[in-house]
N, CA, C and O atoms as CSV, one atom per row, in Angstrom:
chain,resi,resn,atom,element,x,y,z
A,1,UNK,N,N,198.928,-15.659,49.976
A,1,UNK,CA,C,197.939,-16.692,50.191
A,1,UNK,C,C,197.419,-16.628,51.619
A,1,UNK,O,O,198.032,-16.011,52.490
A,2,UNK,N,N,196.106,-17.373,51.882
A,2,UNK,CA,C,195.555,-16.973,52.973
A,2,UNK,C,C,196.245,-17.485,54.280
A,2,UNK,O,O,195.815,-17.363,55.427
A,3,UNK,N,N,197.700,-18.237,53.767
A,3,UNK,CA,C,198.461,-19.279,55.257
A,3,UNK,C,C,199.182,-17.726,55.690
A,3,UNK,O,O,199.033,-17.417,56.873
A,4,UNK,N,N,199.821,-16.905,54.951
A,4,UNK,CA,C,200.817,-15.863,55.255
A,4,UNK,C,C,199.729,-15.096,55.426
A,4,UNK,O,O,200.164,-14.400,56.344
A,5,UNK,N,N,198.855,-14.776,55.272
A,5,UNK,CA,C,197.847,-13.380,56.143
A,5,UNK,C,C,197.646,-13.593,57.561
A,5,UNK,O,O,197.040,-12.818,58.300
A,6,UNK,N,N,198.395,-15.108,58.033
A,6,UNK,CA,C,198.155,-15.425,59.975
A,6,UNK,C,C,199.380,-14.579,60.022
A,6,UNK,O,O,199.279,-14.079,61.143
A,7,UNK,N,N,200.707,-14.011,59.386
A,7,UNK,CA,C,202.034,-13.661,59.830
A,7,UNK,C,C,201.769,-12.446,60.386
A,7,UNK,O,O,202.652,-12.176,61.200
A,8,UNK,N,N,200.602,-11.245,60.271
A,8,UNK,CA,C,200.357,-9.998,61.074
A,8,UNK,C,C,200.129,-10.649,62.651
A,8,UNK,O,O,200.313,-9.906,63.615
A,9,UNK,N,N,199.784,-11.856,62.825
A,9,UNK,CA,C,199.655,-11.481,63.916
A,9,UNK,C,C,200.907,-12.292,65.237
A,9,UNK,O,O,200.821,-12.949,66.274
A,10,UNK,N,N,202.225,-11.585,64.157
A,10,UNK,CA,C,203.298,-12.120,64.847
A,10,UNK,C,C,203.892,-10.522,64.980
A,10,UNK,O,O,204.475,-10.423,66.060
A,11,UNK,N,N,203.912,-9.626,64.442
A,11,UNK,CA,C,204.723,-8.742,64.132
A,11,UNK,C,C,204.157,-7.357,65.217
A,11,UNK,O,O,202.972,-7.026,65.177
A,12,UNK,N,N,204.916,-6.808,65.929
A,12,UNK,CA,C,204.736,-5.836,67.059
A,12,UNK,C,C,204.746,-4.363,66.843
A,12,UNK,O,O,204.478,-3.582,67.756
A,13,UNK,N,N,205.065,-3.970,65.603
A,13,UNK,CA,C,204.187,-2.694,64.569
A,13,UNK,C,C,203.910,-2.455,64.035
A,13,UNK,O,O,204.222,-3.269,63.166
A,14,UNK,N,N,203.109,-1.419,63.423
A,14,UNK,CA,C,202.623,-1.936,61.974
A,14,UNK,C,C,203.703,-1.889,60.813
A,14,UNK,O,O,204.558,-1.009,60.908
A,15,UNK,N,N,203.741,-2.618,59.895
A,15,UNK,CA,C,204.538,-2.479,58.259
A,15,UNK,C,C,203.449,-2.583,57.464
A,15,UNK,O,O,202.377,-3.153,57.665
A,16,UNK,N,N,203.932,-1.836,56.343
A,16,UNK,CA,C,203.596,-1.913,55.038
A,16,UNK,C,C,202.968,-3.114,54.609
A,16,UNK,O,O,203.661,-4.013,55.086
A,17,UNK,N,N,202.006,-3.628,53.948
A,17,UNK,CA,C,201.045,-4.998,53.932
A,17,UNK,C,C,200.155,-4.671,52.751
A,17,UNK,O,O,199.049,-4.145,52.628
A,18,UNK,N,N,201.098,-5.205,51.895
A,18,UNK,CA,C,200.080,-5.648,50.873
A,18,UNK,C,C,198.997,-6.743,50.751
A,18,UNK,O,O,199.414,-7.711,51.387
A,19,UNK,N,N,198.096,-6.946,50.349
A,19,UNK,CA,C,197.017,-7.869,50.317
A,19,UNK,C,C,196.065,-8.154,49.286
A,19,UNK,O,O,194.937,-7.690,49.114
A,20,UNK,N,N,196.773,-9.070,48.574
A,20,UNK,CA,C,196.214,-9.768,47.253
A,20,UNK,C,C,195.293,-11.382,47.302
A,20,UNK,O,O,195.557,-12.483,47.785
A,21,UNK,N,N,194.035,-10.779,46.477
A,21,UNK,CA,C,192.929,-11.776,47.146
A,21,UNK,C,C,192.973,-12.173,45.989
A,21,UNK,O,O,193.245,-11.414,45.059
A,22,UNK,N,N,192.642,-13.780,45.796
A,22,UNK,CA,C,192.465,-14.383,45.203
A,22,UNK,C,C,191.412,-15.612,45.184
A,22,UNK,O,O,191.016,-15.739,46.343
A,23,UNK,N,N,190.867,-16.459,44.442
A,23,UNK,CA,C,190.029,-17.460,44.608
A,23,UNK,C,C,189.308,-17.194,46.112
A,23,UNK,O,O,189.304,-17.818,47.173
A,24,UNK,N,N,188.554,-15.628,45.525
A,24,UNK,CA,C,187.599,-15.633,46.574
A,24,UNK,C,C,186.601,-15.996,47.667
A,24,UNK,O,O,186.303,-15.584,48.788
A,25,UNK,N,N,186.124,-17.211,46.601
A,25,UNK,CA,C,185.289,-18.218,46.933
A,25,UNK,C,C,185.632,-19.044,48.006
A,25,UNK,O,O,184.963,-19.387,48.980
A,26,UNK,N,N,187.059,-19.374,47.599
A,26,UNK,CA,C,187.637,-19.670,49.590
A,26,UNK,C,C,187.795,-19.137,50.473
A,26,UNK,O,O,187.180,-19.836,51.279
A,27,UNK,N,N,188.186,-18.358,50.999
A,27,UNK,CA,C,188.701,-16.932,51.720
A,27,UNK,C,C,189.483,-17.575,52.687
A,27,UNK,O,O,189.820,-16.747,53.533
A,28,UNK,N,N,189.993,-18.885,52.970
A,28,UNK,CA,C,190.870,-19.631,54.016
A,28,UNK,C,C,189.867,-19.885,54.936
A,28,UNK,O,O,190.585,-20.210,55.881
A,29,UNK,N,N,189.128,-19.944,55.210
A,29,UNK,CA,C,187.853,-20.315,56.025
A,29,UNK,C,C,187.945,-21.901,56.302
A,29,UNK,O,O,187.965,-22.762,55.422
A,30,UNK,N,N,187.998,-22.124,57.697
A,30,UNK,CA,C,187.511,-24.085,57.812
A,30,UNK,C,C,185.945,-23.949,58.544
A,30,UNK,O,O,185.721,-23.617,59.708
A,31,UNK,N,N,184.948,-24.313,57.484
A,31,UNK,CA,C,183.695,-24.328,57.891
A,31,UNK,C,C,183.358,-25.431,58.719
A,31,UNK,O,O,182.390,-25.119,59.412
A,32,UNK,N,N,183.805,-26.760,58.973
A,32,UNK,CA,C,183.540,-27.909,58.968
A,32,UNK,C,C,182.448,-27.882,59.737
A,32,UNK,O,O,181.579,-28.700,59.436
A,33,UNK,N,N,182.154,-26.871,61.037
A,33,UNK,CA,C,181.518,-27.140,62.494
A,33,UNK,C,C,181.683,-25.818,62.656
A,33,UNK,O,O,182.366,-25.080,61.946
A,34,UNK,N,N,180.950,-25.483,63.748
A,34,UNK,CA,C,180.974,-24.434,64.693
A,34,UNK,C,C,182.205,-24.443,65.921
A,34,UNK,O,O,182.258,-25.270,66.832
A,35,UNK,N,N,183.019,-23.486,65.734
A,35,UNK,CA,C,184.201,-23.764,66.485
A,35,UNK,C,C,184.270,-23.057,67.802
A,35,UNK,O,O,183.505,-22.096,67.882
A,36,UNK,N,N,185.055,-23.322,68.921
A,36,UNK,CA,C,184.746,-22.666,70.454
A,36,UNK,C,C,185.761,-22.608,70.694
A,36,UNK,O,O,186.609,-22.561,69.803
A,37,UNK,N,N,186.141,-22.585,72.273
A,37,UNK,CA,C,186.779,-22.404,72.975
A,37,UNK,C,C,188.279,-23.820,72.577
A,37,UNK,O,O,189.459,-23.728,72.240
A,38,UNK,N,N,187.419,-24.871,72.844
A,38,UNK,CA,C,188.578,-26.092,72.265
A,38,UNK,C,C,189.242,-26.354,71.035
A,38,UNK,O,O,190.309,-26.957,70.919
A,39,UNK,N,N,188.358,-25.730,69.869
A,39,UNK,CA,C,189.493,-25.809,68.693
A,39,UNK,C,C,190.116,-24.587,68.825
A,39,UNK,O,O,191.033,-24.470,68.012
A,40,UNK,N,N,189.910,-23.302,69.792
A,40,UNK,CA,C,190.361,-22.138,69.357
A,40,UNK,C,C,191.861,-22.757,70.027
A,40,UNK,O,O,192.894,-22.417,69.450
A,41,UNK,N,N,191.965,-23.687,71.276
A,41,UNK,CA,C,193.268,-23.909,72.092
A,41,UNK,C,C,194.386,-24.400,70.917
A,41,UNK,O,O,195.485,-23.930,70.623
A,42,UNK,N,N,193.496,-25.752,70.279
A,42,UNK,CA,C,194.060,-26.765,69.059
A,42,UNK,C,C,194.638,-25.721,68.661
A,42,UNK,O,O,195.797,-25.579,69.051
A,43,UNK,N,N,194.019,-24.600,67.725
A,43,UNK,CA,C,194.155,-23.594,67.114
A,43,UNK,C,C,195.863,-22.780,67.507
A,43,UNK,O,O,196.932,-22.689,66.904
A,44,UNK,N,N,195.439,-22.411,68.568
A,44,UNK,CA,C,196.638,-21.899,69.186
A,44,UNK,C,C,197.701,-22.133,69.496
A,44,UNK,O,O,198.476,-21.212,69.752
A,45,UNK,N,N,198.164,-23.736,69.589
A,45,UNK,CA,C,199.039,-24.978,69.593
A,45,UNK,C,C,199.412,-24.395,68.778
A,45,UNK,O,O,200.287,-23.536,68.886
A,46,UNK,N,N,198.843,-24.713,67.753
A,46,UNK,CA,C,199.568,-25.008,65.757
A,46,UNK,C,C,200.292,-24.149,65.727
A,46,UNK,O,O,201.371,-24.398,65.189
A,47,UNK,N,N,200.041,-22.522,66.358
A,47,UNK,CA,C,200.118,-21.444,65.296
A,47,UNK,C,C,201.243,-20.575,66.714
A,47,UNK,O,O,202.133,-19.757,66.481
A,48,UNK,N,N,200.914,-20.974,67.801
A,48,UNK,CA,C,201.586,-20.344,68.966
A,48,UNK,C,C,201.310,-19.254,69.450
A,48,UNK,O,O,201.954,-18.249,69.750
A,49,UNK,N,N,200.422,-19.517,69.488
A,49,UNK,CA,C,199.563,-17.645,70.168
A,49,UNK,C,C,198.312,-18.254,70.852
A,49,UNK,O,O,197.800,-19.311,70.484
A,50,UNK,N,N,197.863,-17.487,71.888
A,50,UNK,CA,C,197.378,-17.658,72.654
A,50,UNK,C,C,195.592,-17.986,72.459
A,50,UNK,O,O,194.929,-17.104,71.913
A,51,UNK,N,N,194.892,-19.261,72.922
A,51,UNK,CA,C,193.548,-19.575,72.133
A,51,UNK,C,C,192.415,-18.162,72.504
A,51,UNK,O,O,191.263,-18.339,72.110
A,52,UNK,N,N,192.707,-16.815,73.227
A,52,UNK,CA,C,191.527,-15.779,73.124
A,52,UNK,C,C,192.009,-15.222,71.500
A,52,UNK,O,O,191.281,-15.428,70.529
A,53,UNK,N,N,192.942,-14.715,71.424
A,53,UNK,CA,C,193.565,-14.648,70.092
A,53,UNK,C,C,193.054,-14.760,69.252
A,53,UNK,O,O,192.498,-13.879,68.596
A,54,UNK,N,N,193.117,-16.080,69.014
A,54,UNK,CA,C,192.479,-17.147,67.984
A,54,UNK,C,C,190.840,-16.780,67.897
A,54,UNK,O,O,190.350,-16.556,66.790
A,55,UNK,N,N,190.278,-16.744,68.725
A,55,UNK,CA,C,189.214,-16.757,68.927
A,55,UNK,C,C,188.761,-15.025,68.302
A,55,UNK,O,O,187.827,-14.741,67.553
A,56,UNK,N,N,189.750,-14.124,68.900
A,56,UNK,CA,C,189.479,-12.633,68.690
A,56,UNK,C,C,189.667,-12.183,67.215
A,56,UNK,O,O,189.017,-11.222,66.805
A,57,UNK,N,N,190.669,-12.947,66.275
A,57,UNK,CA,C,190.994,-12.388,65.425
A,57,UNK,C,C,190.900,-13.151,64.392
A,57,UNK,O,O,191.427,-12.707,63.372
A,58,UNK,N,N,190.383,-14.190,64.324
A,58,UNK,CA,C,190.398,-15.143,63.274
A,58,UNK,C,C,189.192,-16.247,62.941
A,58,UNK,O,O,188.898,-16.898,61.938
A,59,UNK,N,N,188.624,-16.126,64.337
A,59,UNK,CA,C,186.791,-16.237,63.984
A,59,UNK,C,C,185.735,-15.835,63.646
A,59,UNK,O,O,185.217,-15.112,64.497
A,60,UNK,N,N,185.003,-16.025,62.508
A,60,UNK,CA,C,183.961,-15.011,62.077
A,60,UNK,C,C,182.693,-16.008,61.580
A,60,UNK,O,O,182.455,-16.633,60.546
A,61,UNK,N,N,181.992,-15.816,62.907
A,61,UNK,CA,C,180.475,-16.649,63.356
A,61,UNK,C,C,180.902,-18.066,63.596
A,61,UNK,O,O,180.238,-19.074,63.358
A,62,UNK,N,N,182.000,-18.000,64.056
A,62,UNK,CA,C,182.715,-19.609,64.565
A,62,UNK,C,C,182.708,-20.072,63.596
A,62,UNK,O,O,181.634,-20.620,63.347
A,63,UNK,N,N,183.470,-20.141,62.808
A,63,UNK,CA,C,184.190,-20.487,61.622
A,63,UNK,C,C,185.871,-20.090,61.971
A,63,UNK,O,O,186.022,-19.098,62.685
A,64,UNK,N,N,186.766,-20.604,61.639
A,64,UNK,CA,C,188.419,-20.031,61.487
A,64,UNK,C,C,188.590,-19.636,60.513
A,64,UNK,O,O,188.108,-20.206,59.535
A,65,UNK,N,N,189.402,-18.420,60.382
A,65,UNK,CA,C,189.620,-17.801,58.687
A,65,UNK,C,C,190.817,-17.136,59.369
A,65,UNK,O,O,191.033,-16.493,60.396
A,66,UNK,N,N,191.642,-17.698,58.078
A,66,UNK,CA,C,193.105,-17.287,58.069
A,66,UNK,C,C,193.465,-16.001,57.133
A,66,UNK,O,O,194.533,-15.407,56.983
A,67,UNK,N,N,192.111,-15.781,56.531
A,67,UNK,CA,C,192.530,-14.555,56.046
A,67,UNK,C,C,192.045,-12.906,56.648
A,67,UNK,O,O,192.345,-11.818,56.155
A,68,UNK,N,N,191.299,-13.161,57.732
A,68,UNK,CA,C,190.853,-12.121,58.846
A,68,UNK,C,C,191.457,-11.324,59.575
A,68,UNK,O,O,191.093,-10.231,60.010
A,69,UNK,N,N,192.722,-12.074,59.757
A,69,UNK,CA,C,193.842,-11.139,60.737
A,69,UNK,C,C,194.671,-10.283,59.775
A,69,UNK,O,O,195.153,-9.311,60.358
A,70,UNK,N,N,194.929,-10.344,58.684
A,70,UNK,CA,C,195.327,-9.373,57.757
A,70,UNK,C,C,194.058,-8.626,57.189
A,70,UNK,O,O,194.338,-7.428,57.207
A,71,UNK,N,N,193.068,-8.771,56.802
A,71,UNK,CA,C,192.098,-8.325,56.516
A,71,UNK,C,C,191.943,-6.954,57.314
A,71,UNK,O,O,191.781,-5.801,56.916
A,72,UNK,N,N,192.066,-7.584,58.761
A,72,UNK,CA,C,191.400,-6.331,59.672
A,72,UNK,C,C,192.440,-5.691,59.911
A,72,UNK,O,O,192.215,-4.745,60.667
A,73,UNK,N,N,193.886,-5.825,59.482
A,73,UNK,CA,C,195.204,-5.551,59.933
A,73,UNK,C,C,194.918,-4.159,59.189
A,73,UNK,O,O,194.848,-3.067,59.753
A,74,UNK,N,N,194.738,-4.447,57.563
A,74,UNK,CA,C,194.918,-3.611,56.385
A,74,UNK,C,C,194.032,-2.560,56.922
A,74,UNK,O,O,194.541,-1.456,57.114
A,75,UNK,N,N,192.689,-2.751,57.213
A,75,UNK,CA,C,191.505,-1.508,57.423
A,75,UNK,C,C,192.097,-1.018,58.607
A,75,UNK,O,O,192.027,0.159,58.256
A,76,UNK,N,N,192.589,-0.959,59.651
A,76,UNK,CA,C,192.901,-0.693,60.565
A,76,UNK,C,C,194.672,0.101,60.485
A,76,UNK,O,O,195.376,0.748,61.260
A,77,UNK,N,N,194.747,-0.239,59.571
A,77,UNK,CA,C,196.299,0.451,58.929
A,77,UNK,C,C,196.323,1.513,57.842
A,77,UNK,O,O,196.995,2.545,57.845
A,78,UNK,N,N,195.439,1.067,56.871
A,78,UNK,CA,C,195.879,1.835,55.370
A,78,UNK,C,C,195.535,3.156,55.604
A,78,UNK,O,O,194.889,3.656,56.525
A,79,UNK,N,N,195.997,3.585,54.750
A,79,UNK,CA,C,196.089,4.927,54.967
A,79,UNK,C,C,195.402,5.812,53.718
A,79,UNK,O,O,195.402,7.042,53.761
């Protein structure tokens, strides 16, 4: 689910990562607003990583998506 696709960006080499999409139509995305610098901090609280982070790997057109950091994990891995 799209909460465990934030867990790549705890782990310090690559592993094996499967990635099963489902109810596409969500993709873990919080549209509510256009997000910056201050929810990226909020952001970073929650989750414990640092708000450029947040901002680098999990925003797409200021939006948050929890399913991005595995997303880009997989293309950047598979083989």
């Amino acid at each position: 689910d799209f909460h465990a696709a934030m867990a790549v960006m705890y782990i310090e080499k690559p592993l094996p990562v499967i990635v099963v999409l489902h109810n596409a139509e969500y993709q873990g995305a919080i549209a509510t607003q256009h997000m910056g610098k201050r929810e990226a901090k909020h952001f970073g609280d929650i989750f414990n990583l640092p708000p450029d982070r947040i901002i680098q790997e999990t925003f797409i057109e200021g939006k948050f998506c929890m399913l991005k950091p595995v997303v880009d994990f997989a293309r950047e891995h598979q083989e």
